[in-house]
C-alpha positions as CSV (number, residue, x, y, z in Angstrom):
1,X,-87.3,-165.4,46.0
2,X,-86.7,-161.9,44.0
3,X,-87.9,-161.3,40.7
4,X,-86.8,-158.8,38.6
5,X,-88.2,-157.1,35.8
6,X,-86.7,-154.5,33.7
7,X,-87.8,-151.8,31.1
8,X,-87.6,-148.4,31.6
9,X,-88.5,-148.5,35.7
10,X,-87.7,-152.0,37.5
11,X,-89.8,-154.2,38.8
12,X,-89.3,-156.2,41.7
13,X,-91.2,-158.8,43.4
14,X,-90.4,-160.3,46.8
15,X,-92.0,-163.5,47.8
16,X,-90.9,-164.6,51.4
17,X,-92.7,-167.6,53.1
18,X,-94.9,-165.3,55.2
19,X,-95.3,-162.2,53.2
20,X,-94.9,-160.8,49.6
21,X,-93.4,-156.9,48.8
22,X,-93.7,-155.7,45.9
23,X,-92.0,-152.2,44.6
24,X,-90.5,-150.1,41.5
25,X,-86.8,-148.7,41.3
26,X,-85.1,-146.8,38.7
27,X,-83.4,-149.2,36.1
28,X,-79.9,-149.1,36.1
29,X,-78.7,-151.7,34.7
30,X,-78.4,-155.7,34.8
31,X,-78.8,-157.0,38.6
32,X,-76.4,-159.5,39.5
33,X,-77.9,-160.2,42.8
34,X,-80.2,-158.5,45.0
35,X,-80.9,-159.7,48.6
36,X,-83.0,-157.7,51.6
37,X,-80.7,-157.5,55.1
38,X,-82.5,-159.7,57.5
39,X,-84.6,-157.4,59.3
40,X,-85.9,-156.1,55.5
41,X,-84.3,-152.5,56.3
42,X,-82.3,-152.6,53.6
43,X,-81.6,-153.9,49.9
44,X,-78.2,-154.7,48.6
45,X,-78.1,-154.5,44.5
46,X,-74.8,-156.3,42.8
47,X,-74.9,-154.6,38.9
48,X,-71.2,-154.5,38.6
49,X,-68.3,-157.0,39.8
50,X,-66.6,-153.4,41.6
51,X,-69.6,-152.4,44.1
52,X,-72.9,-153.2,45.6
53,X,-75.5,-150.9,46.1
54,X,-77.8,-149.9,48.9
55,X,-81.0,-148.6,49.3
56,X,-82.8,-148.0,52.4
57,X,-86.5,-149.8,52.5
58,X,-89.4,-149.2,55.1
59,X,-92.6,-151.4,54.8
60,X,-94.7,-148.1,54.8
61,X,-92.6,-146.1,52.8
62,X,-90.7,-148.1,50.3
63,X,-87.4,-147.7,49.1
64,X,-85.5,-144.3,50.0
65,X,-84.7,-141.9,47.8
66,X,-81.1,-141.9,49.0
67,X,-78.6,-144.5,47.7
68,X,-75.5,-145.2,48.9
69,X,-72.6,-148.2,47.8
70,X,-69.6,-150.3,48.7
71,X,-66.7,-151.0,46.7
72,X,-64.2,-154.0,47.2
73,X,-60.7,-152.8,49.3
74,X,-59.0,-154.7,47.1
75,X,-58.2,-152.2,43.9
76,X,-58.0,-155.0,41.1
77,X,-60.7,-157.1,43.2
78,X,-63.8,-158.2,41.7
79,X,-66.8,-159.2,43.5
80,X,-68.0,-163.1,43.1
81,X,-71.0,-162.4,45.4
82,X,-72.5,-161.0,49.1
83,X,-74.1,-162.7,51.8
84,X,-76.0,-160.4,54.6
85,X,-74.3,-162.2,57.8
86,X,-76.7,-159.4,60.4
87,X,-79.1,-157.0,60.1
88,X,-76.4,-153.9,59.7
89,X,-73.3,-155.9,58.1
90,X,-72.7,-157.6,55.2
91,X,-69.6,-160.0,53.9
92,X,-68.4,-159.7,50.0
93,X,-66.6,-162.6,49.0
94,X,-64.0,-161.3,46.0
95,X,-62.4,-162.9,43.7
96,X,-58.8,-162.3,46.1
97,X,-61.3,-163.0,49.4
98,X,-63.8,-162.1,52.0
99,X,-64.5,-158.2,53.1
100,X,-66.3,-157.6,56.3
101,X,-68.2,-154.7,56.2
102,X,-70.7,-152.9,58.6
């Protein structure tokens, strides 16, 4: 379960059935969705229908400073929503269909 707060510096708390993390990023925007990948490495950010975001997250060090995103292959595609389906690849289901990416 995420929560997100906004203001300035965004807030976000993770509570997972055997551990909570909690951390600040730079506000951006609205967020759509926001899910870890299942090892917790990394956090995939939805603020637009066009691209999701990613951020790089260590336990010890918290979210990287280096961001890096994925837009739809489809040019007039917009993105309904993401699912993490492994640790390193992800599947963006679009408004024309599923993209596979890794």
């Amino acid at each position: 379960v995420f929560a997100v707060r906004a203001g300035g510096v965004t807030g976000v708390l993770v509570k997972g059935p055997d551990q909570n993390v909690n951390f600040r990023m730079e506000d951006k925007g609205p967020v759509i969705s926001i899910k870890f990948s299942p090892n917790m490495n990394i956090l995939a950010i939805q603020r637009t229908t066009t691209s999701v975001e990613f951020i790089n997250y260590g336990p010890t060090t918290g979210l990287d400073n280096v961001e890096y995103s994925q837009s739809c292959r489809g040019k007039n595609a917009s993105i309904q929503g993401f699912v993490w389906t492994y640790s390193n690849e992800i599947l963006v289901i679009t408004d024309h269909g599923i993209e596979l990416f890794s």
